[in-house]
C-alpha positions as CSV (number, residue, x, y, z in Angstrom):
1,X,-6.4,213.9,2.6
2,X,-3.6,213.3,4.7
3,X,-2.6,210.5,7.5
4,X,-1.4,207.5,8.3
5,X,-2.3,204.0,6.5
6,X,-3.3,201.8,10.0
7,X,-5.0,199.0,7.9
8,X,-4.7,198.3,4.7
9,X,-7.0,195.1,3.0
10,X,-5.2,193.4,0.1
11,X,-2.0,192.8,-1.2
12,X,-0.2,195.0,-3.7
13,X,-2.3,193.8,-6.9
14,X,-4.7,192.5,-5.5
15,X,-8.4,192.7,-6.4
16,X,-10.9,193.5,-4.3
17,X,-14.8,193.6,-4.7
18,X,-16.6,196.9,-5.6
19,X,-17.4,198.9,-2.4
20,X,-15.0,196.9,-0.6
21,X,-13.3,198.8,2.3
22,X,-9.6,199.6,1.0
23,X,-7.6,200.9,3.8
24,X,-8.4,202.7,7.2
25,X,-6.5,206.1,7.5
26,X,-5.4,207.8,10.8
27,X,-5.8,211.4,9.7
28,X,-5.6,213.5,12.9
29,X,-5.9,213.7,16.9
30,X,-9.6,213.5,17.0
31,X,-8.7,209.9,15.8
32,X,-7.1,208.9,18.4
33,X,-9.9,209.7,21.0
34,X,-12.6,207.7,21.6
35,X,-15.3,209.0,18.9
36,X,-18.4,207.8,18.5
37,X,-18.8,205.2,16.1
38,X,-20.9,205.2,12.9
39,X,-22.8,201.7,12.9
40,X,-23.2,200.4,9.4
41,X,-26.4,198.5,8.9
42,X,-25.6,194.7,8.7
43,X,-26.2,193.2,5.2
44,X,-26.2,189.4,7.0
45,X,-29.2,187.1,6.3
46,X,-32.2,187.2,8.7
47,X,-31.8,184.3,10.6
48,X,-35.5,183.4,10.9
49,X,-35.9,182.9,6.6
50,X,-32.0,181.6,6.1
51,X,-33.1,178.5,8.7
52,X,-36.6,178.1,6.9
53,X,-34.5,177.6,3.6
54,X,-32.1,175.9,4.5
55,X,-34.7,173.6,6.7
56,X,-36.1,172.8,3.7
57,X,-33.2,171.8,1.7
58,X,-33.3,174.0,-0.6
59,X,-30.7,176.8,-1.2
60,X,-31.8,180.4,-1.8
61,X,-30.3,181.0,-5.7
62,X,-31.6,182.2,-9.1
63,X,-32.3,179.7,-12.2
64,X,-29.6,181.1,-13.8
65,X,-27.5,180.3,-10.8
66,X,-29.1,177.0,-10.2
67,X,-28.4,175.8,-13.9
68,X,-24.8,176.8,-14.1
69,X,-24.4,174.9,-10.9
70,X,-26.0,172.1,-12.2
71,X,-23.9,172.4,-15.4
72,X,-20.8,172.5,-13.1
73,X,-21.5,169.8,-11.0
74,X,-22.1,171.6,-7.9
75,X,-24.5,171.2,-4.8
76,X,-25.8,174.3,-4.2
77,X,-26.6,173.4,-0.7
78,X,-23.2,173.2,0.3
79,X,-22.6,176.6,-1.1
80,X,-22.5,179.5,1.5
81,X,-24.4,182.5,-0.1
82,X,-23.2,185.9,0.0
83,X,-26.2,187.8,-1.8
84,X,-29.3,188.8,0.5
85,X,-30.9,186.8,3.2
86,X,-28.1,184.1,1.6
87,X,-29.1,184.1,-1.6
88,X,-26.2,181.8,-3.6
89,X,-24.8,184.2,-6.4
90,X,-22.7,183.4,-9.3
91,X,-19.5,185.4,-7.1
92,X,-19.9,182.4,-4.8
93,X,-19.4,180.0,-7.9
94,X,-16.6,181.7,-9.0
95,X,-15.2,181.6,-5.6
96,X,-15.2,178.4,-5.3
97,X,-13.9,177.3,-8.0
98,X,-10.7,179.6,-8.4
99,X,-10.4,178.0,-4.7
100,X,-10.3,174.4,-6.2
101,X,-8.1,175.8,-8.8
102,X,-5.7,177.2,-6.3
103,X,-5.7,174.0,-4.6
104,X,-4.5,172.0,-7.8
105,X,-1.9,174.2,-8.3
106,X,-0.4,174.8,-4.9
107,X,2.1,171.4,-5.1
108,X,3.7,172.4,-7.8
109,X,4.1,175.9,-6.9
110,X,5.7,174.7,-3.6
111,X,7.9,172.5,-6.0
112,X,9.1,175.2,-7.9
113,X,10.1,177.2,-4.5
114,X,12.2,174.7,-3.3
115,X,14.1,174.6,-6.6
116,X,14.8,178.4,-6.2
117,X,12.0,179.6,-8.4
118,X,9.9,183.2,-7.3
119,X,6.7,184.5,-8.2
120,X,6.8,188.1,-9.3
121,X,3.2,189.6,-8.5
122,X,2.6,191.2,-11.8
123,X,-0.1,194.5,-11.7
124,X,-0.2,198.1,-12.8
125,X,0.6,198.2,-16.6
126,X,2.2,195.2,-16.8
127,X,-1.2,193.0,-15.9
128,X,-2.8,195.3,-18.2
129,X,-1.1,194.1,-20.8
130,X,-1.5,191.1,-20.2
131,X,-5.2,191.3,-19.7
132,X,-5.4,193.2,-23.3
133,X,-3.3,190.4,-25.2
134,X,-5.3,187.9,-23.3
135,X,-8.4,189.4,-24.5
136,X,-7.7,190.6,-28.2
137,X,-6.5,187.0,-28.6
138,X,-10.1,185.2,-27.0
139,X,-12.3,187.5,-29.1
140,X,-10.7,187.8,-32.5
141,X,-10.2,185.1,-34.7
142,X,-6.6,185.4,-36.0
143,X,-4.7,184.3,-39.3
144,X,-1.8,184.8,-40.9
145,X,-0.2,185.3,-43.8
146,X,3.3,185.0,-44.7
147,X,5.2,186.4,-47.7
148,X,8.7,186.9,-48.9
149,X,10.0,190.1,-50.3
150,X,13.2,191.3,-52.3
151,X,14.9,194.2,-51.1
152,X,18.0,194.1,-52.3
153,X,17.3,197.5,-54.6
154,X,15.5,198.9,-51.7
155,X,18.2,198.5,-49.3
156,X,21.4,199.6,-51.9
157,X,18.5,203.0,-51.8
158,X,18.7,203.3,-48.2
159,X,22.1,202.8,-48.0
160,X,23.1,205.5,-50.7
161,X,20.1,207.8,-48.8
162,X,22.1,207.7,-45.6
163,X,25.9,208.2,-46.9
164,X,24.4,211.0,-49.1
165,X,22.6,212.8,-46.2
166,X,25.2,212.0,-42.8
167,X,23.6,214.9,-41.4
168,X,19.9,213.9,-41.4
169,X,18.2,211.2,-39.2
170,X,19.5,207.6,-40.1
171,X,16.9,205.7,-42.4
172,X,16.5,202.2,-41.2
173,X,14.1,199.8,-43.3
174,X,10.9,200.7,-41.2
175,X,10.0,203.9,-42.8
176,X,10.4,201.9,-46.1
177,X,8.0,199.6,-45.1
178,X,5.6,201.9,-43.8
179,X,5.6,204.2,-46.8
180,X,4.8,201.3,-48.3
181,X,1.9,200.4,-46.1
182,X,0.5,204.2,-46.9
183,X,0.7,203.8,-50.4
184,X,-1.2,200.3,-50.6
185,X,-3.8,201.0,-47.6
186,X,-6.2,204.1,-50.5
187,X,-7.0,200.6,-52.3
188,X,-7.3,198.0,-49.4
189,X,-9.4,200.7,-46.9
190,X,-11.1,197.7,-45.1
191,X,-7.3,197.2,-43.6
192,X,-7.5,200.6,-42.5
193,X,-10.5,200.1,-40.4
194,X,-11.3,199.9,-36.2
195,X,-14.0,197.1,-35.8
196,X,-16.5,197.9,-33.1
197,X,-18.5,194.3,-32.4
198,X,-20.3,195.2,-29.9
199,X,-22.4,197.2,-32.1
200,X,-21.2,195.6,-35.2
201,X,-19.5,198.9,-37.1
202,X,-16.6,198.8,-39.1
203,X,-15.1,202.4,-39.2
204,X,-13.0,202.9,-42.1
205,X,-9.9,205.8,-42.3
206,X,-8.6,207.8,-44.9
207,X,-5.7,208.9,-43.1
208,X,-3.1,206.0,-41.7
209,X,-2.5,206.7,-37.8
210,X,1.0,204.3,-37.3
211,X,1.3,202.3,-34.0
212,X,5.0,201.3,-33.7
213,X,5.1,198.6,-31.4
214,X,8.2,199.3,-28.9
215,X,9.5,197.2,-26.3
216,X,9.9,198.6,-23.1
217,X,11.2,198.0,-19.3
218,X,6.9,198.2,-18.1
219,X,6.1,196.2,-21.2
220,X,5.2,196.3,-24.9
221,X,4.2,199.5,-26.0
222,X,2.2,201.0,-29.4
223,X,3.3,204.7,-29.5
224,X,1.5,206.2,-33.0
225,X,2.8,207.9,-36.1
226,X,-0.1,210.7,-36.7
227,X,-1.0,210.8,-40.5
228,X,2.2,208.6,-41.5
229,X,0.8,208.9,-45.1
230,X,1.8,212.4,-45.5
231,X,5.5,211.9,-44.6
232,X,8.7,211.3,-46.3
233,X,10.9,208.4,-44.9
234,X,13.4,211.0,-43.2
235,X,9.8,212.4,-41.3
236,X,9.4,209.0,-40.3
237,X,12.3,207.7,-39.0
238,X,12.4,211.1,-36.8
239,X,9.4,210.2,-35.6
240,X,10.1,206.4,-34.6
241,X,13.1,207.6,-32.9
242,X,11.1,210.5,-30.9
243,X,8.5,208.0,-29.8
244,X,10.9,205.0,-29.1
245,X,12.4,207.2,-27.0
246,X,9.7,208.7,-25.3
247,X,7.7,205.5,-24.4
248,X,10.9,203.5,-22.9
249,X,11.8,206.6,-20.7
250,X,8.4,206.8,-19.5
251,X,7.3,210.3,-21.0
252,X,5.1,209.4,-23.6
253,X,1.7,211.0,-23.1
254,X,-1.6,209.1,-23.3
255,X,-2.4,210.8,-26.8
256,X,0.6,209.1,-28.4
257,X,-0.4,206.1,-27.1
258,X,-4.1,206.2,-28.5
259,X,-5.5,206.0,-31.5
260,X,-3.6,203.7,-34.4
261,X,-5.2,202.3,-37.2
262,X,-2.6,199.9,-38.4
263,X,-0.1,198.4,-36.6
264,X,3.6,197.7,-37.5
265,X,5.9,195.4,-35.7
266,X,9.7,194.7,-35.8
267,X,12.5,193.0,-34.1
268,X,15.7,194.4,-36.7
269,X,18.0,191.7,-36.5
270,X,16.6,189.2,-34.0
271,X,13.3,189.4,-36.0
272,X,13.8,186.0,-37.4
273,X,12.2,184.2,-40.2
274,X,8.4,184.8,-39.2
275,X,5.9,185.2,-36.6
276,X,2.6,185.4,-36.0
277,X,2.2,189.3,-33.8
278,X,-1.5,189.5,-32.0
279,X,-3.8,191.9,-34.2
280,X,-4.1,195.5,-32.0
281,X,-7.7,196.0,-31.3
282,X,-9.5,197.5,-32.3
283,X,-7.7,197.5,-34.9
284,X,-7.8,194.7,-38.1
285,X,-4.4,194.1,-39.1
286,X,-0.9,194.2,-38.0
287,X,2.0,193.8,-40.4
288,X,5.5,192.4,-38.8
289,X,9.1,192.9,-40.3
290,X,11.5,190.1,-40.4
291,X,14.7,189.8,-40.2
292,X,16.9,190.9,-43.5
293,X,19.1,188.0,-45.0
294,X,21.1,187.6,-48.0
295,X,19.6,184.4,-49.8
296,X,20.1,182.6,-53.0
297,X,17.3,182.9,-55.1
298,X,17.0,181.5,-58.5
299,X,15.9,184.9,-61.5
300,X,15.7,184.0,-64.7
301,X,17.0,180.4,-64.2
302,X,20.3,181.8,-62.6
303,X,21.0,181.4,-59.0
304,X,21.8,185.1,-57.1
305,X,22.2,186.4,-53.9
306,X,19.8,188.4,-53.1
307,X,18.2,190.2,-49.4
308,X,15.5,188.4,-48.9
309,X,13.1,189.5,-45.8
310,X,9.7,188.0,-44.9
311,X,6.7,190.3,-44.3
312,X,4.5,188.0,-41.5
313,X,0.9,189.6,-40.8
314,X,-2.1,188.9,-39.1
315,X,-5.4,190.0,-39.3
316,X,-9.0,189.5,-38.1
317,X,-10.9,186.9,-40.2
318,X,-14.1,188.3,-39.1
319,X,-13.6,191.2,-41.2
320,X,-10.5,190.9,-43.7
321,X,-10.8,188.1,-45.9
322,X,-8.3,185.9,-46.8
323,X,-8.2,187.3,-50.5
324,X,-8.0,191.1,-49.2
325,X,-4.9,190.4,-47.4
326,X,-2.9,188.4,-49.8
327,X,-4.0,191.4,-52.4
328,X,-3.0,194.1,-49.9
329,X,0.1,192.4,-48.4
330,X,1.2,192.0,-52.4
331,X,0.7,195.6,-53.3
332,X,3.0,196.3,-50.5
333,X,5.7,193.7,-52.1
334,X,5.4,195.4,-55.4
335,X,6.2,198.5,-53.8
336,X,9.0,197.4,-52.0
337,X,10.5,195.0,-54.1
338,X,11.0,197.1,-57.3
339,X,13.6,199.9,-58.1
340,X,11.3,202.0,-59.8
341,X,8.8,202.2,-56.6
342,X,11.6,203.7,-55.2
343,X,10.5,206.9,-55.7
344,X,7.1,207.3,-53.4
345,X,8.5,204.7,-51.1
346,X,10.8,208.0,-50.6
347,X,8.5,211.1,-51.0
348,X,4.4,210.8,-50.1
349,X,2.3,211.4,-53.1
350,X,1.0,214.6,-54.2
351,X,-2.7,215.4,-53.6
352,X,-4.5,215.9,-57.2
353,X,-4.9,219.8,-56.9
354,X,-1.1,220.1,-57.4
355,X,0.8,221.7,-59.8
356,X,3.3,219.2,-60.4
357,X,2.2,215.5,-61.3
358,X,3.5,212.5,-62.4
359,X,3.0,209.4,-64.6
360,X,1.9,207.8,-61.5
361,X,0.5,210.1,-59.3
362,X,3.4,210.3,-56.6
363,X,6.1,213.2,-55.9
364,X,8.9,211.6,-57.6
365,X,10.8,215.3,-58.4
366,X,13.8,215.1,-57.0
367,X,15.3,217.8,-55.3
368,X,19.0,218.6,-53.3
369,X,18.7,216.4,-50.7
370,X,18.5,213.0,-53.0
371,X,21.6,211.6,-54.4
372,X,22.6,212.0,-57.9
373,X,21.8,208.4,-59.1
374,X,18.1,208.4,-57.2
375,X,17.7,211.7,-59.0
376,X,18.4,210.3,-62.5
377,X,16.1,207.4,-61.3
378,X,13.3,209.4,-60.4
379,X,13.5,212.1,-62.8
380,X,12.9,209.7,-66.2
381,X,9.1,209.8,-64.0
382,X,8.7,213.6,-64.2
383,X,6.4,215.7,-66.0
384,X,6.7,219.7,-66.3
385,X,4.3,222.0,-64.5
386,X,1.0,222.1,-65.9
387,X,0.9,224.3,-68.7
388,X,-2.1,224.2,-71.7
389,X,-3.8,221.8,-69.3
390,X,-0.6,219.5,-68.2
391,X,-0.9,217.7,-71.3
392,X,2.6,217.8,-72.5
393,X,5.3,215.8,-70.6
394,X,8.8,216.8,-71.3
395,X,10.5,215.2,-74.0
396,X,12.6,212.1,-74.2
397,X,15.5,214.7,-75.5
398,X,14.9,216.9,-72.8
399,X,14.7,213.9,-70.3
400,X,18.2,212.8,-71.5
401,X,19.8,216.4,-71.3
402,X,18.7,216.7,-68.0
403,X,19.6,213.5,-67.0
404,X,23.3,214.2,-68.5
405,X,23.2,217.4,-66.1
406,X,22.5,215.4,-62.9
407,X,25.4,213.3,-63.7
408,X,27.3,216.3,-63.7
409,X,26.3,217.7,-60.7
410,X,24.5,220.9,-62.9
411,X,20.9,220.3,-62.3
412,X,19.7,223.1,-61.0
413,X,17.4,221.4,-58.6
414,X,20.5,219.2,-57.2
């Protein structure tokens, strides 16, 4: 349809009722001649019964109408009813009140003009999340848990990962953390779960669907990392930057927005020392990333400096106990905070039918894209190709030579 907008009822952002009339259009001549007009039956109160009622002194109202007024201290016969005949509905409650509401608050609202303050009419995505924070934050009970992790092998990792590989997409800490996330989640599934109360089912996941939460211009967004658990780090941080990208310029379509299962937050520098982030439902958890800082901490009764970063995480009590998440946020500090995790913090794990194994079930062979010291790390964790069963690791001596070779640069898988 096509015209001209000659009456428009509301304000941008406003709310109206359902069935309300929104605007009158001017679409053509015929509408500027006198037409006959369509007469809409009247919905007002028959004046006959509405004068009976209110004769008697009693309003028209429901008893569940009648008791909340009574709970709220209001006299329903000064109420002016909007339902049929002038029945007194609960809208006409509600109306009143956010009217006394708007009257306590229109002082200081005046104040605030005269001081040079605005008010910015907030609507479109921006009221809709604020509506969905509001809400996740009224119906699930939060808590949080707080823990400290040492990165400083980790991050000497990531830093040798990006000067050996210049050409490949820059590895920041967040991939870390979320291959980390994929390896602990197998043992912790309840973490991994959407938590439907209104019909009281927990759906549990086998496959990790990542929301990154990303600031943006319209707000904060959760674009999500499709099955996160089968990618390497360099996988990942491709895909943070793709969907970073795409959700502050606007592009992102609605199925990258849709559909997480776990949640990961992060501020990079200004992330500070700990926060509490609002769980995404319906989701169970979200797990936030601090702020690195070098620290001294005291190992083996010697003081060191060490980078320190604090993991802060929430989750809903209805369903994660308090005991789940301490286990599941310290499976994620053991992988993270030891060099010899290093390995499928890097590569995801292989599934069982695989031809190649190792001691711990992840895809710690190294090939020409890992540096020669990770490769001498990860290589004292390989076992041959299965042959007669995949009984028979290599040997220590065999181990040693090709550890020797790496060193030399002669390995023929670097």
């Amino acid at each position: 349809m096509s015209g001209i907008i000659r009456i428009r009822n509301g304000e941008e952002g406003a709310k109206l009722a359902v069935g309300a009339e929104l605007a009158v259009f001017e679409t053509g001549e015929e509408d500027r001649q006198d037409a006959p007009v369509k007469v809409v039956p009247s919905l007002a109160p028959k004046a006959g019964k509405v004068a009976a009622a209110r004769g008697s002194g009693k309003a028209l109202a429901s008893p569940a109408v009648r008791a909340r007024a009574a709970s709220l201290g209001i006299d329903l016969a000064t109420v002016k009813g909007s339902g049929p005949e002038g029945r007194v509905v609960h809208a006409d409650l509600d109306g009143l009140l956010t009217a006394k509401q708007e009257k306590a608050i229109v002082a200081p609202t005046l104040a605030a003009l005269e001081e040079g303050a605005k008010d910015i009419k907030i609507f479109g995505l921006r009221r809709r999340i604020a509506e969905r924070m509001q809400d996740a934050k009224r119906r699930i009970p939060h808590f949080a848990y707080v823990e400290e992790v040492d990165v400083t092998a980790l991050e000497a990792l990531r830093a040798e990962l990006n000067a050996a590989h210049g050409s490949r997409q820059r590895i920041t800490m967040l991939p870390f953390i979320i291959r980390a996330i994929a390896n602990a989640l197998p043992s912790h599934p309840t973490v991994n779960s959407h938590f439907d109360d209104a019909n009281g089912v927990i759906r549990q996941f086998t496959s990790m669907h990542a929301g990154i939460a990303t600031q943006t211009d319209r707000g904060l967004l959760v674009p999500v990392i499709r099955h996160a658990e089968k990618m390497d780090v360099w996988k990942l941080a491709e895909e943070i930057t793709r969907l970073s990208a795409a959700a502050r310029s606007g592009k992102s379509d609605r199925a990258e927005l849709a559909g997480s299962t776990i949640t990961v937050t992060s501020l990079g520098a200004l992330g500070g020392i700990m926060a509490t982030p609002i769980v995404n439902p319906p989701e169970v958890a979200i797990v936030g990333v601090n702020r690195l800082a070098e620290r001294a901490v005291v190992i083996d009764g010697r003081i060191e400096a060490r980078k320190m970063m604090n993991l802060s995480s929430c989750f809903d009590h209805r369903i994660v106990d308090g005991y789940q998440a301490a286990a599941f946020i310290a499976d994620v500090k053991k992988s993270v905070g030891k060099p010899e995790s290093a390995g499928h913090l890097v590569y995801p794990p292989f599934p069982p039918s695989s031809k190649h194994v190792t001691a711990f079930g992840f895809a710690l062979y190294p090939d020409s894209r890992t540096p020669v010291d990770a490769r001498k790390q990860l290589l004292c964790f390989r076992f041959r190709p299965r042959r007669n069963g995949g009984r028979h690791p290599r040997s220590r001596a065999s181990l040693r030579a090709r550890e020797d070779r790496a060193d030399r640069g002669q390995d023929r898988q670097g």
